[in-house]
C-alpha positions in Angstrom: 0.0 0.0 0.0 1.3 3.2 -1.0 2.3 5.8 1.8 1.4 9.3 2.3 3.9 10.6 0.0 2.9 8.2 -2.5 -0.3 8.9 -2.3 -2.0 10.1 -5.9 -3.3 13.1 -5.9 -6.6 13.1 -8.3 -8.0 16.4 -10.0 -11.5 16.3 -12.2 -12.2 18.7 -15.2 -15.5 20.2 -15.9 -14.7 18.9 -20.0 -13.4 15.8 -21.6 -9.7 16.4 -22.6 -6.5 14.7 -24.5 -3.6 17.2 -24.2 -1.4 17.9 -21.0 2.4 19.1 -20.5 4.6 19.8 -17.6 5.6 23.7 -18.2 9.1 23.8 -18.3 10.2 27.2 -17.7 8.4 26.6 -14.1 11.6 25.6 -11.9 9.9 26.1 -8.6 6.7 24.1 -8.4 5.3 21.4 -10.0 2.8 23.2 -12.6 0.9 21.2 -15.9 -1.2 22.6 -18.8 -4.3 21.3 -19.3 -6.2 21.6 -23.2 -9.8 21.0 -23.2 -11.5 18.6 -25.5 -15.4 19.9 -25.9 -18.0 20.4 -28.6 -20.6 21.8 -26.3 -19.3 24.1 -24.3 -16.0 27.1 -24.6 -12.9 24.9 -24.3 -9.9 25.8 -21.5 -6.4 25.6 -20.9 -6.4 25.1 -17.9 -3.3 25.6 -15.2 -2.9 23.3 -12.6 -0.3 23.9 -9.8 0.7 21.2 -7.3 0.8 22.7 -3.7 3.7 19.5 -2.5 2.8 20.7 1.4 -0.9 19.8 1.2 -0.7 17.3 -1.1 -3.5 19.6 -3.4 -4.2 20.8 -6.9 -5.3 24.3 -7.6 -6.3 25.8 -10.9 -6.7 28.4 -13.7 -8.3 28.6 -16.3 -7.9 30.7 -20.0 -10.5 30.9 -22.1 -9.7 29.5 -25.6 -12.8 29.9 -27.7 -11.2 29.1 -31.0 -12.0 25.2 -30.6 -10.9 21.4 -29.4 -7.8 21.5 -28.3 -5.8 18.8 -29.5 -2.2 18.8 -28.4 -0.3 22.0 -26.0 3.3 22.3 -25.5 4.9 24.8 -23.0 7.5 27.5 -23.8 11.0 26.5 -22.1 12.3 29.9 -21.6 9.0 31.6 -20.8 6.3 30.0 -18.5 3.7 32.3 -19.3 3.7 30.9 -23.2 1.8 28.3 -24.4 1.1 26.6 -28.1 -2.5 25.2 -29.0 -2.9 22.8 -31.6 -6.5 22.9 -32.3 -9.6 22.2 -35.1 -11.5 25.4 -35.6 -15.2 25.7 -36.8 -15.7 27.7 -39.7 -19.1 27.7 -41.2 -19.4 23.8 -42.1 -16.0 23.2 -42.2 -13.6 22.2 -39.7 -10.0 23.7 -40.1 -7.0 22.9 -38.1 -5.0 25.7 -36.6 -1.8 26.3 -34.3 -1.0 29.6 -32.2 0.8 30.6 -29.7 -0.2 32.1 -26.6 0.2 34.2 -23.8 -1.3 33.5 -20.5 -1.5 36.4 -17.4 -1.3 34.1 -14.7 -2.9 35.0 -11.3 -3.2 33.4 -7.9 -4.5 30.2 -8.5 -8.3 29.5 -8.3 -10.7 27.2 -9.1 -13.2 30.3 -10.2 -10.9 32.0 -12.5 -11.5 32.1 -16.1 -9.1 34.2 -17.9 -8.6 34.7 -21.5 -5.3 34.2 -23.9 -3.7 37.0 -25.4 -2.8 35.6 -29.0 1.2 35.9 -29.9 1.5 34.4 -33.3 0.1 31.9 -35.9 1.4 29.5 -37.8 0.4 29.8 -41.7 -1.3 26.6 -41.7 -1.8 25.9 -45.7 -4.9 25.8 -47.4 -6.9 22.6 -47.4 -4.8 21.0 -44.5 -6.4 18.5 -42.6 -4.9 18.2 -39.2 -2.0 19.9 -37.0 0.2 17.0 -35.2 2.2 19.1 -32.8 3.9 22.5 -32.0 7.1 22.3 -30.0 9.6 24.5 -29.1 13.9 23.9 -29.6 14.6 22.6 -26.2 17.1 25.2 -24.4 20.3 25.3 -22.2 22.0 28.3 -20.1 19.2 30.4 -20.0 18.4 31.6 -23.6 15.5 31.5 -25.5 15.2 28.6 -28.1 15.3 30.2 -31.5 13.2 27.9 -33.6 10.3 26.1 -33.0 8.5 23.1 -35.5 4.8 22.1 -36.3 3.5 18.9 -38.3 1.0 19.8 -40.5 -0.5 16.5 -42.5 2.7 15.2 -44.2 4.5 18.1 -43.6 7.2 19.1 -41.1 7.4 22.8 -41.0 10.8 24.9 -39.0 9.6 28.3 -37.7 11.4 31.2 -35.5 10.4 31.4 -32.5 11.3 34.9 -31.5 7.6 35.9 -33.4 8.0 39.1 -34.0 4.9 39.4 -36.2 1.1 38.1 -36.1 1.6 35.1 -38.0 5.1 32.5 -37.4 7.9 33.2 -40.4 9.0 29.8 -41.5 12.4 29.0 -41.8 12.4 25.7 -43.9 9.6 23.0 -44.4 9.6 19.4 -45.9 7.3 17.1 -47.5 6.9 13.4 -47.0 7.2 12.2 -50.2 4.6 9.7 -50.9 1.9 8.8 -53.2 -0.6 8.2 -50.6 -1.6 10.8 -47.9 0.9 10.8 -45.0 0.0 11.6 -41.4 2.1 12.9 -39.0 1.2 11.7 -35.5 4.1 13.3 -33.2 7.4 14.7 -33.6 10.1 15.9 -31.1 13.6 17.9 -30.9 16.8 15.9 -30.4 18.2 16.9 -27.3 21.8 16.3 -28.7 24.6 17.9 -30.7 23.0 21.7 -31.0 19.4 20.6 -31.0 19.5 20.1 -34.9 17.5 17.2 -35.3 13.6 16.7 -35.9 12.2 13.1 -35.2 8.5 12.5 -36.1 6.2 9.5 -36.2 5.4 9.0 -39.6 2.1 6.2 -40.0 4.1 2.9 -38.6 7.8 4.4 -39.3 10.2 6.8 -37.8 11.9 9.7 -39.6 14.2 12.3 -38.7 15.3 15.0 -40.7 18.8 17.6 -39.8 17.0 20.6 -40.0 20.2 22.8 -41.2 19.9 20.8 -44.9 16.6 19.3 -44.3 18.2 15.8 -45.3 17.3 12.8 -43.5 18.9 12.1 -40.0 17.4 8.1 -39.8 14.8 6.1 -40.6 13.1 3.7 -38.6 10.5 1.4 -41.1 8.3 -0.5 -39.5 8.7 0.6 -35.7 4.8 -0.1 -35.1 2.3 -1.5 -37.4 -0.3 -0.1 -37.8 0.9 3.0 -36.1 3.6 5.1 -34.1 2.0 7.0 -31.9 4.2 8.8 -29.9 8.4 8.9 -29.2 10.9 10.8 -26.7 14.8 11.1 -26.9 16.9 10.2 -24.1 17.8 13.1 -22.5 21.4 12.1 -21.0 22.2 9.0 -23.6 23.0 10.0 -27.4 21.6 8.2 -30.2 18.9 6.3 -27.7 15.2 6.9 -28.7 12.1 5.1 -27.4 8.8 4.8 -29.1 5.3 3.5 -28.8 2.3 2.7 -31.0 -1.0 0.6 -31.4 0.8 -2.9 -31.3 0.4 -2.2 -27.8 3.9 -2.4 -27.3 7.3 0.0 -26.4 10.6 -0.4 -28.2 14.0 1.1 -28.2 16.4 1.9 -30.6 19.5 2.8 -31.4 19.3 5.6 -34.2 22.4 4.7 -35.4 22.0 0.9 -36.5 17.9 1.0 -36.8 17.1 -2.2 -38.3 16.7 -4.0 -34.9 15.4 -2.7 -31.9 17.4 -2.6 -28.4 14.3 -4.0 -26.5 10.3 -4.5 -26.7 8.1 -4.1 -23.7 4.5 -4.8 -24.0 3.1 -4.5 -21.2 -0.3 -2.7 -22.1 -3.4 -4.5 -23.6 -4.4 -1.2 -26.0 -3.1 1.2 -27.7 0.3 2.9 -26.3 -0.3 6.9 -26.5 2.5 8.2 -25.0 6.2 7.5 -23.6 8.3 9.9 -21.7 12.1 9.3 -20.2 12.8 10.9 -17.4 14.4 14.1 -17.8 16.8 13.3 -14.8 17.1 9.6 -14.1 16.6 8.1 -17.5 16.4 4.5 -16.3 12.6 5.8 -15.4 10.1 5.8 -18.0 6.1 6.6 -18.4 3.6 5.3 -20.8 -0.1 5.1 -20.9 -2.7 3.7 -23.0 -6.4 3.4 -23.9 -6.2 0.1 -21.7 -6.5 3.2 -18.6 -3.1 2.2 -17.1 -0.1 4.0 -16.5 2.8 2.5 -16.3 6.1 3.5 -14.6 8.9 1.7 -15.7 12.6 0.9 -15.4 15.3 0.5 -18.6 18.3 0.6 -16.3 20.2 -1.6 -18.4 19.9 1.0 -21.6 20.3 3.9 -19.5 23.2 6.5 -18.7 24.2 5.2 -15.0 27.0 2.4 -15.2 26.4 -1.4 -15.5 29.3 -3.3 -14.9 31.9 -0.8 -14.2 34.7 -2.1 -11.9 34.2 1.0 -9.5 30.9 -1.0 -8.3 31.2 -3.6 -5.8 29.5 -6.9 -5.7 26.3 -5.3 -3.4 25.8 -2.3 -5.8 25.6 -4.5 -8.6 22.9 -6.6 -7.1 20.8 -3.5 -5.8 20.8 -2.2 -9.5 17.3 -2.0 -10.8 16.1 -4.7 -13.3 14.4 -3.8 -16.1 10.5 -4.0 -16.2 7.2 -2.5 -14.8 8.4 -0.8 -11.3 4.7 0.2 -10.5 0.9 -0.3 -12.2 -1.7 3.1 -11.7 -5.0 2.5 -12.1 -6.9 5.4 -11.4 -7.8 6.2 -14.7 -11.4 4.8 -15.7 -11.5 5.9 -19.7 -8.2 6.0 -22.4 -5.4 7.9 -20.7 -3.8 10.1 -23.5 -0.9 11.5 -22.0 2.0 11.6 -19.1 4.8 13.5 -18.1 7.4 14.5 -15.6 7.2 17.7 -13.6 10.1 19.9 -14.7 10.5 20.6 -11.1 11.4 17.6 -10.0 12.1 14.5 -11.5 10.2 12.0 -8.4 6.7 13.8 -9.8 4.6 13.0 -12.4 1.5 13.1 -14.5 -1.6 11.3 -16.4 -4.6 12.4 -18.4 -7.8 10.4 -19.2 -10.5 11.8 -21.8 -12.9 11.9 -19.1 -10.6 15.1 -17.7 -9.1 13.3 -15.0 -5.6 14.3 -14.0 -3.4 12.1 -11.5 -0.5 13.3 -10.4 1.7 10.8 -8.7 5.6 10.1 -7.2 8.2 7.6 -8.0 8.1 5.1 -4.9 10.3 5.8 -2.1 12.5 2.8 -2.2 13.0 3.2 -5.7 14.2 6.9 -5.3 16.4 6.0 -2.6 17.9 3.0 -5.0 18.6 5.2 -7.8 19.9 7.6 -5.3 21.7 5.0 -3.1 21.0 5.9 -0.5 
């Protein structure tokens, strides 16, 4: 049985949702963004802050009456901006759209409903059927990341994210080249060498493209079939990538020799949404699925701490964690859609069901203390 500080700590939505993200620029408290998911009423993003003494969520809310919100990202150099990915009714048609925005965060509360003040667009192209993603250059030192990159149907699309006008000025865009309509489901920024590689999940492959020639980094054919859903970069190990997709499984891979994976863990029973490394520890994973589990989960042996090193004794080596499920949530009761770590700190975490349910949860005791040896 889980102790106090172990305990989950449950939050319900008034509205259905599918997007969340930890807001990185946020070093002090454990803070996640919230996009709602509703056809009958004015949709939210919706700030919720983790008070760690009371063990309780508090929240505000922005009005975002342009439409469904389908994926958010957080600006790492500025907590107050935030990117919406969202389908926006015009007359009878539905057109997708992507903005940034900026949020005048108050004191917390639960009666609070604020509006966004737009920043910049991005010039989605006519006829366009869906926006994947929005995601800014991750950062270090301090300084603001200078480009930011958007999926848009089979296109990946490089824009500056200093916005400086109404709508985004793109840099350089490319086209997946096929003869059959290409979907985009997810993309993300190589943390590595400069930040100058996109990766996106492209139907069931992988691609990744150098964004200074727009040539391709790596492929990855076949990685899920059907469908990749989702993928994350290892933040501390080069070349180390982990993905998910509706074969119900994980899998890691070595970009550099990607004809084999590194390891397969299937552990769900549906659909894998979403799979996050922690940005710390990267022995610790999430993933979550429409089966309504989240799962935490150790991949010591691919990770950045030692294996066999002769500096570790005998007893070290046998406290090392094994690889595997370390704990089973569920809490959830409908498809959980997303996870993530609290920038804050790396023992926090957390889930979103469609339903609007948000769990936020910690990394057990004794496992923090074995990572930590202590």
């Amino acid at each position: 049985m889980a102790s106090d500080d172990e305990a989950s700590v449950i939050y319900g939505l008034d509205h259905q949702a599918r997007s969340m993200c930890g807001i990185v620029a946020e070093q002090d408290r454990a803070q996640f963004l919230v996009g709602t998911q509703t056809l009958k009423f004015e949709n939210q993003v919706c700030l919720l802050d983790l008070d760690e003494d009371r063990n309780q969520i508090t929240k505000n809310s922005f009005a975002h009456k342009e439409g469904e919100i389908w994926q958010l990202s957080s600006c790492p150099s500025d907590a107050s901006q935030v990117a919406t990915c969202y389908s926006q009714l015009d007359g009878c048609k539905i057109r997708p759209q992507c903005a940034v925005w900026s949020m005048n965060v108050r004191e917390p509360s639960d009666t609070t409903n604020q509006s966004l003040v737009p920043v910049s667009r991005l010039p989605v192209p006519e006829g366009s059927s869906h926006v994947s993603c929005f995601h800014w250059q991750p950062i270090s030192d301090g300084n603001n990341p200078s480009r930011a990159m958007a999926l848009c149907d089979g296109k990946v699309i490089v824009v500056d994210a200093n916005f400086q006008g109404s709508q985004m000025q793109v840099v350089s865009q490319t086209q997946i080249e096929s003869k059959a309509p290409m979907r985009l489901n997810n993309g993300k920024w190589n943390p590595h060498n400069n930040c100058n590689v996109i990766a996106a999940a492209v139907e069931s492959s992988v691609q990744a493209w150098d964004i200074r020639s727009m040539s391709s980094a790596f492929t990855i054919e076949n990685a899920h079939v059907p469908v990749v859903r989702d993928l994350d970069f290892n933040p501390n190990r080069q070349y180390l990538i982990a993905t998910c997709g509706d074969d119900c499984k994980m899998r890691f891979w070595d970009t550099r020799k990607t004809d084999k994976s590194l390891m397969t863990v299937a552990q769900h029973s549906h659909w894998v949404w979403s799979v996050r490394f922690n940005p710390i520890h990267d022995q610790l994973l999430l993933s979550c699925s429409s089966d309504a589990r989240l799962l935490l989960l150790s991949a010591a042996s691919l990770s950045s701490e030692p294996n066999n090193d002769s500096d570790l004794d005998d007893s070290r080596e046998t406290e090392r964690m094994a690889d595997g499920v370390v704990r089973t949530y569920e809490e959830h009761e409908e498809s959980v859609y997303c996870c993530d770590w609290a920038p804050n700190d790396p023992w926090i975490f957390a889930s979103l069901s469609y339903d609007g349910r948000l769990i936020i949860g910690r990394v057990p005791r004794k496992v923090k203390y074995q990572i930590l040896q202590l």
